[in-house]
N, C-alpha and C positions, 0 to 999 in steps of 0.2 A: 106467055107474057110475064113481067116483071113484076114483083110483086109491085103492089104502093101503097102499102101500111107503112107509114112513118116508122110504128113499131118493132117493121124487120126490120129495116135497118140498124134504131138503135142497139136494140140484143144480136143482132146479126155482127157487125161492126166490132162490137165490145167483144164477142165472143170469141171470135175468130182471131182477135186482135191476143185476148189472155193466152188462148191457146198457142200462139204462134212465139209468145212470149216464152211459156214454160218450154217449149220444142228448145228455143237459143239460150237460155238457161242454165235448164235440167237434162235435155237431150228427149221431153217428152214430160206424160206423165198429166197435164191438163186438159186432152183432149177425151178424157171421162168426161170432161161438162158439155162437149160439142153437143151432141143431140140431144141429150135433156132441156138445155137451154135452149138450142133452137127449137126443139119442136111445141114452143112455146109460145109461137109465130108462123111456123107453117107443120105439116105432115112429118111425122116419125119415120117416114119412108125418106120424106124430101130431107131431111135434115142430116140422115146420113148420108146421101148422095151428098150434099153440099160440104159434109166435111171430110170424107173420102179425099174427093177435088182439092179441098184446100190444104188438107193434109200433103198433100201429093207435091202441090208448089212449095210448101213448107218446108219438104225433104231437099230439094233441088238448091234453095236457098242454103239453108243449113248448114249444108256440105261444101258451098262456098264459103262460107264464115268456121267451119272447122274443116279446115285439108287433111290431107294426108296425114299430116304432120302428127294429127291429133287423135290417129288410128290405131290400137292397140292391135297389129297385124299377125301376133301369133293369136291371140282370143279371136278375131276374129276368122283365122284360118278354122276354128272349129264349128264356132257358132254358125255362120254362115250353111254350109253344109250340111246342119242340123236342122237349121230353121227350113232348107227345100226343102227337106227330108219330110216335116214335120207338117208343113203347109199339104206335100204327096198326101204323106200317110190320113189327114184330114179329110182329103176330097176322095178319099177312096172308100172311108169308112163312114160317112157323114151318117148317111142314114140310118146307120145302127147305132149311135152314139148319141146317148142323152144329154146336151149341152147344157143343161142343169146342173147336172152331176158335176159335169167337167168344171164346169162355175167355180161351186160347192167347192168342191176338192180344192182348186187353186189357188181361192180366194181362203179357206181357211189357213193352209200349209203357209202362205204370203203373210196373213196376219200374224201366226205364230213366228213368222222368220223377223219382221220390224219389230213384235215385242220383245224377242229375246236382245235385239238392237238396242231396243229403248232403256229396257233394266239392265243391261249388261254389258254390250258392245260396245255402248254408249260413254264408257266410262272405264273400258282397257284402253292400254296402250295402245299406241297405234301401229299397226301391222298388216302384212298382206299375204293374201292366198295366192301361191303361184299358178300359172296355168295349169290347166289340169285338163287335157284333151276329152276324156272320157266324160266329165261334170260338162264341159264346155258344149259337147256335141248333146248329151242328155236335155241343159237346159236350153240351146238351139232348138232340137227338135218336138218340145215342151210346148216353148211359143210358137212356134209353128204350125203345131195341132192346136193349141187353143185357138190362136186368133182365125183359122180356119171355122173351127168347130163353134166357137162362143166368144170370137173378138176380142179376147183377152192375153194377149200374147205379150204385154208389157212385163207381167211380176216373174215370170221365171228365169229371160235374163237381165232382170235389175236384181234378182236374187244375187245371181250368179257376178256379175260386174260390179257391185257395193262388195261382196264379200272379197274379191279382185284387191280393194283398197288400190285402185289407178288413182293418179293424179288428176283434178278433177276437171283438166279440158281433154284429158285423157280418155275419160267417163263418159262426158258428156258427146264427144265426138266418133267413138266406138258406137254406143246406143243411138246415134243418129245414121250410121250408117245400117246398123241393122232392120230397124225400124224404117229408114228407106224402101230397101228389099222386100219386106213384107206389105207397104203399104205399096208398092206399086203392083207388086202379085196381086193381091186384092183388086187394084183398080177397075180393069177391064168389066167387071159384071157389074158395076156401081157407072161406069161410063154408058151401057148400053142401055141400063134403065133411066141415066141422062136425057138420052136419044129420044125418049117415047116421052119423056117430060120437057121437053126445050126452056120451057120458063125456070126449070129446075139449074139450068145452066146458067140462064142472064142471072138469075140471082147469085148462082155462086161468082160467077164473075163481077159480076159487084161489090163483093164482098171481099174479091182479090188485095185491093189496097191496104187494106189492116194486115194482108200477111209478113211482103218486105219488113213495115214500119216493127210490127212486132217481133221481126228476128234480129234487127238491129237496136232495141232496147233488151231483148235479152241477151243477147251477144255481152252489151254494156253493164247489166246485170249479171252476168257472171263472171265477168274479167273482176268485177267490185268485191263480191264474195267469196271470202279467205274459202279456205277447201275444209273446213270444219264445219262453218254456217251451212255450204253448200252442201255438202254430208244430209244434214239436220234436215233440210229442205226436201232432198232426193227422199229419205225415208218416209217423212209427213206424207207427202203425195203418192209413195208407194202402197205406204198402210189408208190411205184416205182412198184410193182405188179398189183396194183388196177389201175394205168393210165395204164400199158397194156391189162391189161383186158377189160377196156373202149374200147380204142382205137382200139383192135383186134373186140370186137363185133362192134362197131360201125360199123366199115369197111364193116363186113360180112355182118350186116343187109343192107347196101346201095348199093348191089352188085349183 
């Protein structure tokens, strides 16, 4: 059954709506609030199901509003094949792998990479790192094993792509298409717990209208923001991901 708290819907709505924003945007990056803020209205179980799903349309869209065109096709000749690799090497080793750790590890390497951004980066000239196949497939295969192991496959390559210095529909439309591939690898095990919750579905499909609306105000917000603001923006929500990431392992490990 559907829910009928007035209250999912409004956090539901809004949610889904920011998240699908920062996706047309940033290329990602917001959907760190999906389940906290959902499961604030329904189940921590349900709430990732529900953004899994929306996630998923999210990609589909995206990739309509950034084509080909917008594909950095040598980076991703690496990443790509790093990221299967990476997602493999994940499900093979899952249960010897403390996802704590892996957290720990990612989220502090990520914060020290935005602060040296912030004091530093931030304030050279501007310039860029050419493809480098070997970083490329490294940080591919990085995210790949995180977001298998502990759902964080975002920071190693926005590492890797901010340090790129692309142009930023360049950026944005590279990371949408990686972030595709991993979210739909993901899918299937979050579709099947779907299945045994059917009301988990009406909800998310209710929620479906905030996704269009919010790819086409980010779309619109990012054509608006020169590629320095956007800069500025991409790091904020990198390092605002990577100190929860910290913080949530930290916790867990001390517990």
């Amino acid at each position: 059954m559907m829910s009928g708290d007035p209250l999912f819907y409004c956090i539901g709505l809004a949610t889904i709506l920011i998240i699908a924003i920062g996706k047309s945007a940033f290329g990602g990056g917001l959907a760190i609030l999906g389940i906290p803020l959902l499961a604030l209205v329904v189940s921590p179980v349900e709430a990732a199901i529900i953004v899994a799903l929306e996630l998923s349309l999210m990609d589909i869209l995206a990739l309509q509003r950034f084509g080909r065109a917008s594909w950095s096709l040598p980076d991703l000749a690496w990443l790509l094949p790093g990221l299967a690799a990476g997602i493999a090497l994940g499900y093979l080793v899952f249960v010897h792998v403390d996802a704590r750790i892996v957290s720990l590890v990612i989220g502090v390497v990520t914060l020290l990479f935005t602060a040296h951004w912030f004091l530093k980066g931030r304030l050279a000239a501007a310039g860029a790192m050419p493809v480098r196949p070997g970083l490329a497939l490294l940080a591919g295969a990085s995210s790949g094993f995180t977001t298998f192991v502990a759902h964080a496959g975002g920071p190693p390559v926005a590492m890797y792509l901010l340090a790129r210095g692309l142009d930023k529909t360049r950026l944005v439309g590279t990371t949408i298409v990686i972030f595709t591939l991993g979210n739909w690898l993901k899918l299937p095990p979050y579709l099947l717990l779907g299945l045994d919750n059917p009301g988990t579905l009406w909800n998310a499909l209710v929620l479906a209208p905030a996704v269009p609306l919010g790819i086409w105000l980010g779309r619109i917000a990012h054509d608006r923001l020169d590629q320095k603001r956007l800069f500025f923006w991409c790091y904020v929500l990198l390092s605002t991901a990577a100190a929860k990431l910290t913080l949530d392992a930290a916790l867990a490990l001390l517990r």
